[in-house]
N, C-alpha and C positions, 0 to 999 in steps of 0.2 A: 504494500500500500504506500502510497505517495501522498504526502498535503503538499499543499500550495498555498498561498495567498496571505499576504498581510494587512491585518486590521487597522484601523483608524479609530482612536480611543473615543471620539467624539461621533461616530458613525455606527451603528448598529449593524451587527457581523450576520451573514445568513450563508448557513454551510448549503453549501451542492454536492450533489454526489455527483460523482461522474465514471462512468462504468464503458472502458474502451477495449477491447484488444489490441495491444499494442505490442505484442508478441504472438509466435502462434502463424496456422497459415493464412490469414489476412493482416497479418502484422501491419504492413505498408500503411492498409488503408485505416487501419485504426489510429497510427499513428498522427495521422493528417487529420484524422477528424477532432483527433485530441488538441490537436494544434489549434484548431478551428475553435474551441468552445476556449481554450484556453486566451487566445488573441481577445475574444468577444470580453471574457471575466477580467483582463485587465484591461480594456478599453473602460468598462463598469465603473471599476475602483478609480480609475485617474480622469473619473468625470464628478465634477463637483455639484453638479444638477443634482445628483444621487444622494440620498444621505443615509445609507446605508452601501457596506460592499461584499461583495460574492467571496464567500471561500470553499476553493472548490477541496473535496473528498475526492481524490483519485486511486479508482482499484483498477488493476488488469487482469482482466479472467483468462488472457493465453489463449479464449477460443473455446475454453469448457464449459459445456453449457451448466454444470455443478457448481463453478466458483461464478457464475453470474447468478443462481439461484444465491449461492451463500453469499455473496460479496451485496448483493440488492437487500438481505437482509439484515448485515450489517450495517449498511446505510441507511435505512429506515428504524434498527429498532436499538443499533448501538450510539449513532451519531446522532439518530433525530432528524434527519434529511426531510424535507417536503418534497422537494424535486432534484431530481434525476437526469439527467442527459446522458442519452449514452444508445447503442445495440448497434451492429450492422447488421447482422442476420437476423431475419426474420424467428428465425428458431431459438434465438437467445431474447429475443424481445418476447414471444410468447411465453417461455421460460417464467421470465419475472413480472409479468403483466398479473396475474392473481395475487402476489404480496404486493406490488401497488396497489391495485384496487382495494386489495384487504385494510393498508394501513391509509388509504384515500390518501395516496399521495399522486404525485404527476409525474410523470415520464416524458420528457422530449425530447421526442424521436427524429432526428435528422434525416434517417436513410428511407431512399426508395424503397419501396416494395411491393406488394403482391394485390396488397388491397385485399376486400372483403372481411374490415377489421376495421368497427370504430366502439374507442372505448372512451366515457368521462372522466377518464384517469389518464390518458395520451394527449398530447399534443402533435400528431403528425407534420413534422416537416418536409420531410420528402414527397417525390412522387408517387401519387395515385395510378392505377391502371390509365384511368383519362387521360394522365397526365403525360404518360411516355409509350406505354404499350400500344396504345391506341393512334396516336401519332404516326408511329412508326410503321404499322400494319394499313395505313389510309394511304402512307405516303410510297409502300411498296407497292400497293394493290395496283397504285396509278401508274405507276414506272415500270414495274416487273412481275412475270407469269408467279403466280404464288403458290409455288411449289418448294415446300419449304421441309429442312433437315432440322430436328431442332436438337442440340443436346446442352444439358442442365445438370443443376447441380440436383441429388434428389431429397429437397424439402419441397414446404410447399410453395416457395418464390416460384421454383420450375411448372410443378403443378399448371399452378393457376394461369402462368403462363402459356403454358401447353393448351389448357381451355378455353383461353379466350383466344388462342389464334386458330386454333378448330374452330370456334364457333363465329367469326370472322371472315375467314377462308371459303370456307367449304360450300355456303349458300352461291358462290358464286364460281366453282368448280375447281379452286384451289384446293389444293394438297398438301398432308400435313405425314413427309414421305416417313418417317422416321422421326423417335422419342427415343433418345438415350439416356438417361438417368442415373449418373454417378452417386457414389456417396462421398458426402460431404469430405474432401481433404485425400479422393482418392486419384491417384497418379498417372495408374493405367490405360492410355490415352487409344495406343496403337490402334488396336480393333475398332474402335469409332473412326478415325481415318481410313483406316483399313474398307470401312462399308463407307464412307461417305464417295470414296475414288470408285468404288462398284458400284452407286448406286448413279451419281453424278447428279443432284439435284441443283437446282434454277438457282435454288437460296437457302444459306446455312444462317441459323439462329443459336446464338450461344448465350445461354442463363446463368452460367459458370462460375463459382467464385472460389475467391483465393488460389491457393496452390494448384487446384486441378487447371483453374484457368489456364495459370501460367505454363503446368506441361502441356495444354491442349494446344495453344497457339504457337510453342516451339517445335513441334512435332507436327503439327499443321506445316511449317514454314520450309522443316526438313523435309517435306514429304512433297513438297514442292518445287523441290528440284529435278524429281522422277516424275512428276504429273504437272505438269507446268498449268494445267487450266484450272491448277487452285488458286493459283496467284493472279489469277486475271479476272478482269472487273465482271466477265459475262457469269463468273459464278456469286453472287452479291452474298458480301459479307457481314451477318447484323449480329449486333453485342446490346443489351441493356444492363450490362455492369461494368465496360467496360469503363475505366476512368484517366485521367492523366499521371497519377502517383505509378499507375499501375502500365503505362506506356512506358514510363524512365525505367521502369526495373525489368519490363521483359524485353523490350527493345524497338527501335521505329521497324526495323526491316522487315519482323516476323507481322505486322500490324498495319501495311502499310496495303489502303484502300479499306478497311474496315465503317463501318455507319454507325453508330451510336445515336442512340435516342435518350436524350436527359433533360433537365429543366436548369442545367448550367454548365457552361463550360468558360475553360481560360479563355480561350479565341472571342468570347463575347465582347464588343468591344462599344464600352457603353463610360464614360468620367466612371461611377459607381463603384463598375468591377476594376478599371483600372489602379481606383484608389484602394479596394479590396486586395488586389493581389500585389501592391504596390508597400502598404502594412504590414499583410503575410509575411512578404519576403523579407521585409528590414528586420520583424519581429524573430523570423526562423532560419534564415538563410535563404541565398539563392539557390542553393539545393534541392529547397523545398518544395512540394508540388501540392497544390490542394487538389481536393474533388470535387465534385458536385454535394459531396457529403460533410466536406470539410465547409464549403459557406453554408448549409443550412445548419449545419451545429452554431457557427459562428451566429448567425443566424439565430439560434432558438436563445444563445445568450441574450442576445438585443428583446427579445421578445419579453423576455422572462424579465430583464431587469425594466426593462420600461411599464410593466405592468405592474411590479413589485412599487415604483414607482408612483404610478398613477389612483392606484390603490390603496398604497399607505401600507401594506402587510405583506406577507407570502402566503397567506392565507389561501389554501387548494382553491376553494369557491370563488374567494375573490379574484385569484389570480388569474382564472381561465376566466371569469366574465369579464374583465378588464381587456383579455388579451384578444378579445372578439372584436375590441371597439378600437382596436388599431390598425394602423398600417405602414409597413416599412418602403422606401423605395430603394430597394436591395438591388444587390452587382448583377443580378438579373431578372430586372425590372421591377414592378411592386409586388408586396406579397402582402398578404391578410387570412388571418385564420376564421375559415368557415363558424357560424355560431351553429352551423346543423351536425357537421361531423367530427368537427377539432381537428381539418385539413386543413392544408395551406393551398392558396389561389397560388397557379404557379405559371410561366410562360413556356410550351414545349419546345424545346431546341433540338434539333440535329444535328452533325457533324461527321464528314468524313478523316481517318489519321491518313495526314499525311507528312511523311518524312517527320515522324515523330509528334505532329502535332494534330491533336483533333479540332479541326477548320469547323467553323459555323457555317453551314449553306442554307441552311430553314429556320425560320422559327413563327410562332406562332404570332399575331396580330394583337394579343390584348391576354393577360394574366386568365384561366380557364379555373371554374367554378370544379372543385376536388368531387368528384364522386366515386368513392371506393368501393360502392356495390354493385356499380355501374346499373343505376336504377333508370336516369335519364336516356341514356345512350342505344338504340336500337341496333345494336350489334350486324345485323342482315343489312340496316341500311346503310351501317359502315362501308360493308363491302360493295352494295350497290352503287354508293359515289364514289367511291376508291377506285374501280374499276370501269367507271364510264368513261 
């Protein structure tokens, strides 16, 4: 366990817990996210608007999903924690979501995910289904035969995944040619390239995370010096995990023409994110590489402390009905959290890597209303505009 932060004897102290993987096989991106909430907690404290400052509680659970159960209950019932930042997987956020709600504390959750999940104990900051999944299958259906490979990590990110692009596709005679389904943190990539080069489909979708990502796409790259039409643009290559921390460390060559679907990238090029990534770096090094994950954690800081703020407490009740009546204009573009689901309004971006960098080529026209049940959205009619 790690503390951070120093008090101001004149300012009233309010512990955070903060629950990352920063070691482990998604080590990278936990790292950056940690960075993220971190940057936000001292921005907090050396604003004098504030009269109170953040101390964060830092645990690293390494990725297990046991010391995220024990380390959240440490938080909650040894420290006295109200709120929480922290999960990239869906599976660890699940995990500790029943002792939040137990101890009616708040969770903010920075990372994308799968949807089908609104609790009054979360605050979602990442992407909803609407917000990336959906994007990205409207903007294939228009451009490319959608005939598609998918392989995923196997929880339920991939899953649900897997179902909405079946239920997307197929009304309009795409194909959903293959589901491979790894376990979480496994290596053995071979055989799935082995069947994607026999199978040869239109378009590979990858759900991937951590380590297996990173053997899938070097073993993808090596396997493409024998099969050269993996590496070319007529096979379309789509990632929704795929992030910037995680281009520096597996490398531009093996990655180079991939699509990613997110609601933030570096390449955005707006004052906001520039002064964002302009902080980061002073704050971490040029080294450093945030994610999409890394500004909505930074992100859920600004939220959290502005409502703590505007409310006078940290009070659970108060602090999520506070935090309904705001809004940030964030490094990519305005964000607001829904008072229906406790999502964040977000802008969908696209981008293709290229020579190491994921370029912005799309993005969406105005910040989109979160819906993680996908209650609005007529799925068949996606595909029927998608593909006219």
């Amino acid at each position: 366990m790690q503390s951070s932060g120093t008090a101001n004897d004149k300012k009233t102290v309010i512990p955070v817990g903060i629950l990352y993987s920063v070691s482990g096989d998604y080590g990278v991106i936990g790292r950056e996210m940690l960075n993220g909430i971190l940057l936000s907690v001292e921005e907090v404290n050396a604003n004098p608007a504030f009269n109170f400052t953040l101390a964060p509680i830092v645990y690293d659970p390494g990725g297990s999903l046991d010391k995220y159960f024990d380390y959240c209950h440490d938080l909650l019932y040894r420290h006295g924690v109200r709120h929480i930042v922290g999960c990239y997987t869906s599976a660890s956020r699940k995990i500790i979501l029943p002792l939040v709600e137990g101890a009616n504390a708040l969770l903010w959750h920075p990372a994308r995910y799968e949807g089908f999940e609104s609790s009054n104990n979360v605050i979602y900051l990442g992407a909803a289904p609407n917000q990336h999944v959906i994007p990205m299958l409207s903007w294939l259906l228009e451009h490319h035969p959608p005939q598609i490979y998918h392989v995923g990590s196997n929880y339920v990110w991939s899953w649900e995944i897997d179902r909405i692009t079946r239920e997307v596709i197929e009304p309009v005679g795409g194909e959903l040619v293959a589901s491979q389904l790894l376990p979480l943190g496994e290596t053995d990539v071979q055989s799935i390239i082995d069947d994607i080069v026999a199978k040869r489909p239109k378009v590979v979708l990858a759900t991937l995370v951590g380590i297996s990502a990173y053997r899938f796409y070097h073993a993808w790259h090596a396997a493409a010096q024998q099969h050269p039409f993996l590496a070319t643009d007529t096979l379309v290559k789509l990632s929704l995990t795929l992030c910037e921390p995680e281009v520096a460390l597996i490398g531009a060559a093996a990655l180079e023409g991939y699509l990613v679907s997110s609601a933030w990238f570096q390449s955005i090029d707006t004052p906001q994110n520039q002064q964002f990534l302009s902080r980061y770096r002073q704050r971490f090094g040029d080294h450093s590489s945030p994610s999409v994950d890394s500004q909505a954690a930074w992100l859920a800081g600004q939220f959290l402390a502005r409502a703590i703020g505007n409310c006078g407490s940290d009070d659970v009740a108060q602090v999520r009905t506070a935090v309904w009546q705001d809004e940030i204009d964030g490094p990519a573009g305005k964000v607001r959290i829904d008072a229906d689901n406790n999502h964040a309004w977000l802008t969908p971006h696209m981008a293709r890597c290229e020579q190491g960098v994921l370029k912005t080529f799309w993005q969406a026209p105005m910040p989109v209303k979160p819906d993680p049940w996908l209650t609005w959205i007529d799925l068949a009619l996606v595909a029927q505009e998608g593909s006219a």
